[in-house]
Backbone as a printed PyTorch tensor [residue, N CA C, xyz], in Angstrom:
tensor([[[  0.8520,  -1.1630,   0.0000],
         [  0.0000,   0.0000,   0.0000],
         [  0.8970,   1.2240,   0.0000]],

        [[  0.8240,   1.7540,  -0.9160],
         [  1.5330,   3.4430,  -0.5290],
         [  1.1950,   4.5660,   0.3900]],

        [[  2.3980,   5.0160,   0.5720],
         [  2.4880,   5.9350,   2.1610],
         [  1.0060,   6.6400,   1.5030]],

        [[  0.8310,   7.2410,   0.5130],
         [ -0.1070,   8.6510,   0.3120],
         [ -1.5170,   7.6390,   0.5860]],

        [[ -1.9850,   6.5400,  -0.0220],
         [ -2.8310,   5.6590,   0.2270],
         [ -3.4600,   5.3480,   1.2420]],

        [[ -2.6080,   5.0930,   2.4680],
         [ -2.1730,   4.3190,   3.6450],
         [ -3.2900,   5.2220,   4.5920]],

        [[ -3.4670,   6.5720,   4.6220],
         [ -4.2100,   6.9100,   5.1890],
         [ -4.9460,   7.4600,   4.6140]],

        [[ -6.3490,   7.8450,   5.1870],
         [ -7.6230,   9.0610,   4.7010],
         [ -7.1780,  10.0500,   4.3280]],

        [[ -6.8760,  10.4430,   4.0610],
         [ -6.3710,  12.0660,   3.5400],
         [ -7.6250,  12.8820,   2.8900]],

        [[ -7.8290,  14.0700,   3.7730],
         [ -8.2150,  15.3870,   2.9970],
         [ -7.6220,  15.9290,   2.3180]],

        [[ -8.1970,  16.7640,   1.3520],
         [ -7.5670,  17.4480,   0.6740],
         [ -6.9940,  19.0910,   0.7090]],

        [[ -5.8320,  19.6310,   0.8110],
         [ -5.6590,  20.7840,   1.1650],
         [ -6.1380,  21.7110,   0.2250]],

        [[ -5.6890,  23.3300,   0.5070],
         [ -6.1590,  24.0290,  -0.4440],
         [ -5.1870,  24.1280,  -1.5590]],

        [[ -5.7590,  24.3050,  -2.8500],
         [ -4.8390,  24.3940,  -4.3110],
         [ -4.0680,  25.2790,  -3.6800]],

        [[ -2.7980,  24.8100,  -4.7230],
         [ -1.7550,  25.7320,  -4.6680],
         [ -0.9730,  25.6670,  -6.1920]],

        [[  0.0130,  26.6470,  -6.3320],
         [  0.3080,  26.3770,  -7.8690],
         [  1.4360,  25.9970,  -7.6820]],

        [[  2.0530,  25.7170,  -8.2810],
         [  3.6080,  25.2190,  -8.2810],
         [  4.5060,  25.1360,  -9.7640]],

        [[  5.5560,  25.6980,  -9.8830],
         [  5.9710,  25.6450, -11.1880],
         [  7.4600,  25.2010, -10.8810]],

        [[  7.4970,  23.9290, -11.8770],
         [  9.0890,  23.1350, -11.7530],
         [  9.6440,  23.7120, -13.1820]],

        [[ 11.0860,  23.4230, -12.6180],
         [ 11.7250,  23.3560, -13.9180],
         [ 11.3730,  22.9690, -14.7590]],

        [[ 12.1940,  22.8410, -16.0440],
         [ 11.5510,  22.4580, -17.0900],
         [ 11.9800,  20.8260, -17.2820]],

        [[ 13.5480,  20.1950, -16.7620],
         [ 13.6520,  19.1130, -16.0920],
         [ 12.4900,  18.2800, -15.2360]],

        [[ 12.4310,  18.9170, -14.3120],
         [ 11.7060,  17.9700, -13.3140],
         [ 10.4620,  18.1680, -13.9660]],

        [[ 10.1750,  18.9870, -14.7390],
         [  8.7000,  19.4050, -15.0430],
         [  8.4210,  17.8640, -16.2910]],

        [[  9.1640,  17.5870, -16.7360],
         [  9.6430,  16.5590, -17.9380],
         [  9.6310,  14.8620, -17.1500]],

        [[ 10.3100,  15.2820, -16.1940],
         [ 10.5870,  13.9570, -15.2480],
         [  9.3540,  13.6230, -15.1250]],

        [[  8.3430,  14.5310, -13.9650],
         [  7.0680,  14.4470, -13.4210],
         [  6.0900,  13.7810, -14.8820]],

        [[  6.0940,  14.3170, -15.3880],
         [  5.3030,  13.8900, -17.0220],
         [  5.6130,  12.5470, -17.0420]],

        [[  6.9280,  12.3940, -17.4780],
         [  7.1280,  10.8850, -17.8900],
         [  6.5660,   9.8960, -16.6400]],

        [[  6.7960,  10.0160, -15.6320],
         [  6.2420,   9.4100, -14.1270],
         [  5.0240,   9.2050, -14.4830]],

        [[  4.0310,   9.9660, -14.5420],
         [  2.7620,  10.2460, -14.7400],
         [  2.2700,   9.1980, -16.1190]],

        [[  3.1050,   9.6850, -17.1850],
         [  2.8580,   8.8720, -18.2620],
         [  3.4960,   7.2880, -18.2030]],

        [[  4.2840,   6.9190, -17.5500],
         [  4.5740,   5.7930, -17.1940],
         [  3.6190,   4.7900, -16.4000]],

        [[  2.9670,   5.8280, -15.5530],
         [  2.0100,   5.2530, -14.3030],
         [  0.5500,   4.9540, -14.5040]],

        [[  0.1760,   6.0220, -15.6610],
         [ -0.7230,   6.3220, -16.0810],
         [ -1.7470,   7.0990, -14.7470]],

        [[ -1.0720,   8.1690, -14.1160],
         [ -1.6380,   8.5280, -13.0190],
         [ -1.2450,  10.2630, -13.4490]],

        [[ -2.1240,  11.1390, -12.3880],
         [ -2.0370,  12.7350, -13.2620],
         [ -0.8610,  13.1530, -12.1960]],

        [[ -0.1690,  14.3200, -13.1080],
         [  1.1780,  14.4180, -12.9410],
         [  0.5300,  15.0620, -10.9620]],

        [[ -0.1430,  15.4940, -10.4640],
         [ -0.7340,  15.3780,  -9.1740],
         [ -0.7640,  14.5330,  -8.3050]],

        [[ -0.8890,  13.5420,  -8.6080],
         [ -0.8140,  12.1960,  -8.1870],
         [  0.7060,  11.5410,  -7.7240]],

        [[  1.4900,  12.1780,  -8.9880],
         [  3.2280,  11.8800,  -8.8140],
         [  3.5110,  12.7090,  -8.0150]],

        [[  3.3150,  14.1460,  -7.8740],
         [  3.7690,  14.7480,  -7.1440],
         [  3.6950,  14.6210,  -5.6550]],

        [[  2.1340,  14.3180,  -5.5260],
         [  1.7100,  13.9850,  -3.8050],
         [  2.4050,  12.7930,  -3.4910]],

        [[  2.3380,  11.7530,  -4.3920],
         [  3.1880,  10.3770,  -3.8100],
         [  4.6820,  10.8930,  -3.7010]],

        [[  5.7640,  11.6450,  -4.3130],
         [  6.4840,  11.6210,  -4.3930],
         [  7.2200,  12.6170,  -3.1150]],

        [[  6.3130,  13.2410,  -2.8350],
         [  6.2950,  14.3670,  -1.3620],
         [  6.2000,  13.7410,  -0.5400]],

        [[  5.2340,  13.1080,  -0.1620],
         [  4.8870,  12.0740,   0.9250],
         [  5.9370,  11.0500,   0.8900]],

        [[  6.5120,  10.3940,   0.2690],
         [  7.9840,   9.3380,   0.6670],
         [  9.2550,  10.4190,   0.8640]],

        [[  9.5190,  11.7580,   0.1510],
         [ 10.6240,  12.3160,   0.7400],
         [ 10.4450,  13.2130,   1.9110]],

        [[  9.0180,  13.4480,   2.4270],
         [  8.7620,  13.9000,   3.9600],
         [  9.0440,  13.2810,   4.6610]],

        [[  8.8140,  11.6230,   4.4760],
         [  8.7890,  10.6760,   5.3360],
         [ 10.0670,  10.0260,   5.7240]],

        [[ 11.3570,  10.3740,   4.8190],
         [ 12.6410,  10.1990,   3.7950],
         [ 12.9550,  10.4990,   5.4080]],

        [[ 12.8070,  12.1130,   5.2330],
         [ 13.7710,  13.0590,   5.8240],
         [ 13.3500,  12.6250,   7.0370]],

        [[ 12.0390,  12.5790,   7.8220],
         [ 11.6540,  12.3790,   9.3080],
         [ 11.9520,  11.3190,   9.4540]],

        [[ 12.0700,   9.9920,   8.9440],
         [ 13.0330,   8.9060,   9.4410],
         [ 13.7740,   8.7410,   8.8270]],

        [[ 14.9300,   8.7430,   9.2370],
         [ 16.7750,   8.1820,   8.2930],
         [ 17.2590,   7.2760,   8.4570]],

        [[ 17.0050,   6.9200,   7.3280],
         [ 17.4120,   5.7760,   7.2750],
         [ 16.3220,   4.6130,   7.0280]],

        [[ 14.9620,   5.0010,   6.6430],
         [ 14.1890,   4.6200,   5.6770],
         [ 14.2210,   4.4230,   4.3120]],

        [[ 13.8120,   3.9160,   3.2450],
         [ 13.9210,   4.0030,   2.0440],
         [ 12.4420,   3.7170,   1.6390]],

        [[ 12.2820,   3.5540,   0.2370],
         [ 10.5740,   2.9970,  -0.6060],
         [ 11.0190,   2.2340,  -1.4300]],

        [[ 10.4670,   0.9890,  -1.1080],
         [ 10.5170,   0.1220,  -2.5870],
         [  9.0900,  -0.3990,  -3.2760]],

        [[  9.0970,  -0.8600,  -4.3570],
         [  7.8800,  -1.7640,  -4.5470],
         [  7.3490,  -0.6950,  -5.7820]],

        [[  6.0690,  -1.6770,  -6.4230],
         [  5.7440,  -1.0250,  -7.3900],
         [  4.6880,  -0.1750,  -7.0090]],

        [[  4.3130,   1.1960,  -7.7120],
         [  3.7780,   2.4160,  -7.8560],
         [  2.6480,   2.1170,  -6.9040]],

        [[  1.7630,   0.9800,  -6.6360],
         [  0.6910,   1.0430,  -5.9550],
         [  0.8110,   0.3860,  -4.1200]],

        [[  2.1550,  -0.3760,  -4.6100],
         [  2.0840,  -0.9930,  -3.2380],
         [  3.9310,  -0.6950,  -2.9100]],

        [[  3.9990,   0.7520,  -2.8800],
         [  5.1900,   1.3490,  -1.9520],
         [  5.3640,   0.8900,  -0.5080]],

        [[  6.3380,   0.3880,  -0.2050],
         [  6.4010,   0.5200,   1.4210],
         [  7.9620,   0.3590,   1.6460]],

        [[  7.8380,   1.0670,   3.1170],
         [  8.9040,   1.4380,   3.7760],
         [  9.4450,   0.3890,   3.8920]],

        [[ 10.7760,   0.5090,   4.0470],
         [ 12.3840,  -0.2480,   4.3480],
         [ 12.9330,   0.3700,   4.8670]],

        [[ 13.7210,  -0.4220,   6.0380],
         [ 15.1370,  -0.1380,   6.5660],
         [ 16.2090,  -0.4850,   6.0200]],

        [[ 16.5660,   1.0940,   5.2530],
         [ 17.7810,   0.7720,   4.5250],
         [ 19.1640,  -0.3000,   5.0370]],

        [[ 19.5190,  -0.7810,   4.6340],
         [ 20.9960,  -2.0550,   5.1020],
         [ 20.8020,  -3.1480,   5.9660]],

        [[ 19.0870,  -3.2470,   5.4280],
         [ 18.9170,  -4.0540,   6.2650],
         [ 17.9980,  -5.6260,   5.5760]],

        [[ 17.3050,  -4.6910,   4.7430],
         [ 17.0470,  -6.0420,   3.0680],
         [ 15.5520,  -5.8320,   3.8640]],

        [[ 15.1370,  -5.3960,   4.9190],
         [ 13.4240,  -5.5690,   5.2930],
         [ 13.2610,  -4.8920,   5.2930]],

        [[ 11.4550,  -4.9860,   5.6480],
         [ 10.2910,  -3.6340,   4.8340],
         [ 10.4610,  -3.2690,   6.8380]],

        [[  9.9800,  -2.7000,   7.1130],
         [  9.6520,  -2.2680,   8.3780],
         [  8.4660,  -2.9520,   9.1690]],

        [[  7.2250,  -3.4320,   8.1670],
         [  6.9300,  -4.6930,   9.2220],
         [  7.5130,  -5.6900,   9.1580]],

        [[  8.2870,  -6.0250,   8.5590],
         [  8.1520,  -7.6080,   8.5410],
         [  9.8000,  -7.2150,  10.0710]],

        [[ 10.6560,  -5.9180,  10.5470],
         [ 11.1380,  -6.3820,  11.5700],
         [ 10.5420,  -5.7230,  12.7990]],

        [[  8.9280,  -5.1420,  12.3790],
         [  8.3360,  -5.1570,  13.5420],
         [  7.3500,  -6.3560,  13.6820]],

        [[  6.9680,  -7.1420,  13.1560],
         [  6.5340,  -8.6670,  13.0390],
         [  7.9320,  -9.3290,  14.1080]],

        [[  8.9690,  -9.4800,  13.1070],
         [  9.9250, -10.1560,  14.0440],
         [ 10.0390,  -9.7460,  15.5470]],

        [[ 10.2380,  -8.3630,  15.8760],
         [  9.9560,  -7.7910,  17.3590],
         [  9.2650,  -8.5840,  18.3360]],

        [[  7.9720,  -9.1110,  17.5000],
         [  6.6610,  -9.1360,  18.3750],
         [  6.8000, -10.5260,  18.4840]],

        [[  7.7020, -11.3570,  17.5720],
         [  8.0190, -12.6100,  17.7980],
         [  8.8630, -12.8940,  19.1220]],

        [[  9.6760, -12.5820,  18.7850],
         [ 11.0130, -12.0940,  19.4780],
         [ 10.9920, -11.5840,  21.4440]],

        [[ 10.4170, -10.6580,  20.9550],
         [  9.7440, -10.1520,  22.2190],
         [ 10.5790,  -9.0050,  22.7880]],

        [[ 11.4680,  -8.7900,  22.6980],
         [ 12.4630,  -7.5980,  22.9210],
         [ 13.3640,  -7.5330,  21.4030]],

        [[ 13.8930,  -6.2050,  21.5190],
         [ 14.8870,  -6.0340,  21.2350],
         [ 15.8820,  -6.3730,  21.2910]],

        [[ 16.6200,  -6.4260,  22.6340],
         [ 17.7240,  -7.4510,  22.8670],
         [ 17.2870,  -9.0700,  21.9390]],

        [[ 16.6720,  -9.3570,  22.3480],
         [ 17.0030, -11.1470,  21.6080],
         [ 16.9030, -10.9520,  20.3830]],

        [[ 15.9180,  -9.9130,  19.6640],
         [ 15.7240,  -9.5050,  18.1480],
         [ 17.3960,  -9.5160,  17.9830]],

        [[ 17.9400,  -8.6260,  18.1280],
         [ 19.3400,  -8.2420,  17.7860],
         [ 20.2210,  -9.2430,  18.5940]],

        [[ 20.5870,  -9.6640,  19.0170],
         [ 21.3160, -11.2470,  19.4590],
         [ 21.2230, -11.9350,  18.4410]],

        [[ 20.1700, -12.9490,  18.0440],
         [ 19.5490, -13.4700,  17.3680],
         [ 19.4610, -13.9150,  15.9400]],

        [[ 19.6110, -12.2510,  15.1080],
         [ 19.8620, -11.9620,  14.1360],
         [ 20.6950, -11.1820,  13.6700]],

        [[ 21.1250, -10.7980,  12.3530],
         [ 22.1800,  -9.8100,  12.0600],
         [ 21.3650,  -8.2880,  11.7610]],

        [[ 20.2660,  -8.2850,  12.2940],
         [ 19.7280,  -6.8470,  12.6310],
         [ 20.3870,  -6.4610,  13.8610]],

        [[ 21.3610,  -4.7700,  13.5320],
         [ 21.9560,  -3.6330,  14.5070],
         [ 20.4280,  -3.5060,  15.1820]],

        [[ 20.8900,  -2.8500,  16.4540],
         [ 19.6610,  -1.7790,  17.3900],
         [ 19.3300,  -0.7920,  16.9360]],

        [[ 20.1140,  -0.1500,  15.9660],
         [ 19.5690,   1.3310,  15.0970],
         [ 18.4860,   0.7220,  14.3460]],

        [[ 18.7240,  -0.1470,  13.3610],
         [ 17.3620,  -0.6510,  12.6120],
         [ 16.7570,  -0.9120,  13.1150]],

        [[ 16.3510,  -1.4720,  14.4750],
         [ 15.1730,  -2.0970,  14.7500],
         [ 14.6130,  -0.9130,  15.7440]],

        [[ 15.7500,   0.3880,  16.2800],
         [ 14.8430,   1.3500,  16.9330],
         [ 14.5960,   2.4080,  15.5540]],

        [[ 15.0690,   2.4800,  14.2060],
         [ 13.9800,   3.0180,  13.4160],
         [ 12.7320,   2.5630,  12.8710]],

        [[ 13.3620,   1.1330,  12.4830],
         [ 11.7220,   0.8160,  12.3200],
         [ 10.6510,   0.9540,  13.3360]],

        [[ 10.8350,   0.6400,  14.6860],
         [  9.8450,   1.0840,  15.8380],
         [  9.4040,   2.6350,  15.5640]],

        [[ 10.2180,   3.4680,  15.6280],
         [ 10.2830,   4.5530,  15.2180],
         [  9.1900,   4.9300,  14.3570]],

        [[  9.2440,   4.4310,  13.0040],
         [  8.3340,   4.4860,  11.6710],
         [  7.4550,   3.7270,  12.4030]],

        [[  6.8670,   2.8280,  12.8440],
         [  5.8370,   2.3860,  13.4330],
         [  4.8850,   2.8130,  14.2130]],

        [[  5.2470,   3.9320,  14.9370],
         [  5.0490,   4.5090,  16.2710],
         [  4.4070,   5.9820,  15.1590]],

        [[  5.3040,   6.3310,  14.4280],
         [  4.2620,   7.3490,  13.5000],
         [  3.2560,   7.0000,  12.5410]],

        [[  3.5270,   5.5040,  11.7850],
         [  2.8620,   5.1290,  11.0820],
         [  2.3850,   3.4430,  11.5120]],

        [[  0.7900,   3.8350,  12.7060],
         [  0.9450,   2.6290,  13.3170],
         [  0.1030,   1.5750,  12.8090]],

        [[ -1.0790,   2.7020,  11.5480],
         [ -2.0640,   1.5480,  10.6530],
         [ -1.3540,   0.7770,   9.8520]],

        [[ -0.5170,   1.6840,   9.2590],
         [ -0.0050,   1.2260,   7.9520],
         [  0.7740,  -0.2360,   8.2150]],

        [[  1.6430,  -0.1170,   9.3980],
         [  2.2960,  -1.5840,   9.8140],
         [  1.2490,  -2.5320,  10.3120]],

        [[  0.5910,  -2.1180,  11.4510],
         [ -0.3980,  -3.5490,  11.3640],
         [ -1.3430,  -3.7140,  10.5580]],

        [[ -1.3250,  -2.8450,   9.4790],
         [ -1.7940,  -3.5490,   8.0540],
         [ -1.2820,  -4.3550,   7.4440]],

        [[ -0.2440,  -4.4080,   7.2440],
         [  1.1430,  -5.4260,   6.5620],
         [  1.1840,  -6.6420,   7.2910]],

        [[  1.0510,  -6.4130,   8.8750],
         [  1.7680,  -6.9630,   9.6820],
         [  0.2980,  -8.7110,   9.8170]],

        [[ -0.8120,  -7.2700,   9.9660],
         [ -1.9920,  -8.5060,   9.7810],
         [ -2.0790,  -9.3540,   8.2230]],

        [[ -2.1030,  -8.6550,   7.0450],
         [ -2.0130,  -9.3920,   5.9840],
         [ -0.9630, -10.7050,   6.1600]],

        [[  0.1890, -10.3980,   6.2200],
         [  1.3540, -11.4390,   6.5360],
         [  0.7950, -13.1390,   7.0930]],

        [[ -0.3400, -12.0550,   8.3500],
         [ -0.1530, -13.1260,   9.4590],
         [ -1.7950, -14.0030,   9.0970]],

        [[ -2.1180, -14.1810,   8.0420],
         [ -3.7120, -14.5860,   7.5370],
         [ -3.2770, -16.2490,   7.7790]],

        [[ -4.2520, -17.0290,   8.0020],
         [ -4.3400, -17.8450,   8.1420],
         [ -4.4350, -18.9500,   6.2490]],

        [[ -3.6220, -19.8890,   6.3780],
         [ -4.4260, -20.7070,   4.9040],
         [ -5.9140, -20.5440,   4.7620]],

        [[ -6.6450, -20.6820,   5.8600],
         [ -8.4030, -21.0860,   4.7930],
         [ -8.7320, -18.9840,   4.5690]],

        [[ -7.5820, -18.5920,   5.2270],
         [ -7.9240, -16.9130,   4.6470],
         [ -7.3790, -16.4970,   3.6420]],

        [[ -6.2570, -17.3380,   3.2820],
         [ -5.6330, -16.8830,   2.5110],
         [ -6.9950, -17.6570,   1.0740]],

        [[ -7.0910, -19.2270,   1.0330],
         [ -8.4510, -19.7950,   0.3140],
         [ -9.6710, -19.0320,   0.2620]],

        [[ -9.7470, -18.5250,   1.4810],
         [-11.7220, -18.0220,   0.9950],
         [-10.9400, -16.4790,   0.1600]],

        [[ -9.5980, -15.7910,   0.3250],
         [ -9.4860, -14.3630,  -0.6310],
         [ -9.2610, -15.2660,  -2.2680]],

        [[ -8.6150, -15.8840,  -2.6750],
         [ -7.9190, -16.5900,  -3.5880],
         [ -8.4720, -18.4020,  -3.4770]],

        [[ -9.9930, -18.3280,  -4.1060],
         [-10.0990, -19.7610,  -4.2380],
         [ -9.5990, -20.6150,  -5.1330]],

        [[ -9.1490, -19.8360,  -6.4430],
         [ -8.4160, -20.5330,  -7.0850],
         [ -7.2410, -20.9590,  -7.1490]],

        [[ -6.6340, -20.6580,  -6.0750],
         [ -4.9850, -20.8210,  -5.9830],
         [ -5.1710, -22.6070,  -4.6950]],

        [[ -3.7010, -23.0590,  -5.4970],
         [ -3.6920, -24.2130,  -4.3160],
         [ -2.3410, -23.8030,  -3.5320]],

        [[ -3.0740, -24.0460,  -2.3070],
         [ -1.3900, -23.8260,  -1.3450],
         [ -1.0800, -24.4920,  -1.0730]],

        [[  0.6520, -24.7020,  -0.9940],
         [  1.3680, -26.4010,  -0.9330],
         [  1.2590, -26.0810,   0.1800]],

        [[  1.1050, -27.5790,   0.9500],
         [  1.7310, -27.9500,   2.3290],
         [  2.5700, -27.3560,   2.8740]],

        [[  2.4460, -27.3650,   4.4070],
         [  3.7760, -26.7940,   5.1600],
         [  4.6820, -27.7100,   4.8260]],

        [[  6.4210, -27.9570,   4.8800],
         [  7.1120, -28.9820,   5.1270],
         [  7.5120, -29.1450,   6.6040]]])
């Protein structure tokens, strides 16, 4: 789900804005790539470098509709090592445990703690049961555990 997505959002009041003729070119192609109005690029693209700057050491991956946060140097999205946390149960054994530092796992808390739907959105999808994962996707067969 993308950060701009992720929550309800109102809408503020218009404002105008005039880019270079670069970025003004960039934004287009984005737009025309996405097939989304160059508005659309812009708000998504504000909203991950607001979010950039207020946590460091975040990043965005994933495609155009389903963006989500990462802890950079660390190869995970931010739930899946606040999932591990909750496994885990502290911090300390999280980081013992694994080759996750305490900086990553106190930014991702961090990003969690500001963005607390958006992770136990992820965090619940993850955690669906097989006959949930069957009654969303009846046509799919799921192999066995081993």
């Amino acid at each position: 789900m993308s950060p701009v997505t992720s929550q309800k959002a109102r809408k503020g009041e218009p404002f105008s804005v005039r880019f270079s003729l670069p970025t003004d070119h960039l934004v287009e192609d984005e737009a025309r790539r996405t097939r989304r109005s160059k508005s659309a690029i812009v708000e998504a693209l504000t909203e991950e470098a607001v979010r950039t700057r207020r946590f460091p050491g975040i990043g965005f991956r994933g495609e155009d509709a389903a963006r989500r946060p990462w802890v950079i140097g660390s190869g995970l999205d931010v739930w899946e090592i606040i999932q591990m946390l909750e496994d885990f149960g502290s911090i300390d054994s999280l980081v013992k445990q694994t080759q996750l530092r305490e900086r990553q796992v106190h930014i991702a808390v961090t990003y969690r703690d500001g963005y607390p739907d958006e992770i136990a959105e992820a965090i619940a999808d993850n955690r669906r049961t097989a006959e949930q994962w069957r009654e969303l996707y009846p046509f799919i067969e799921l192999s066995p555990a081993a």
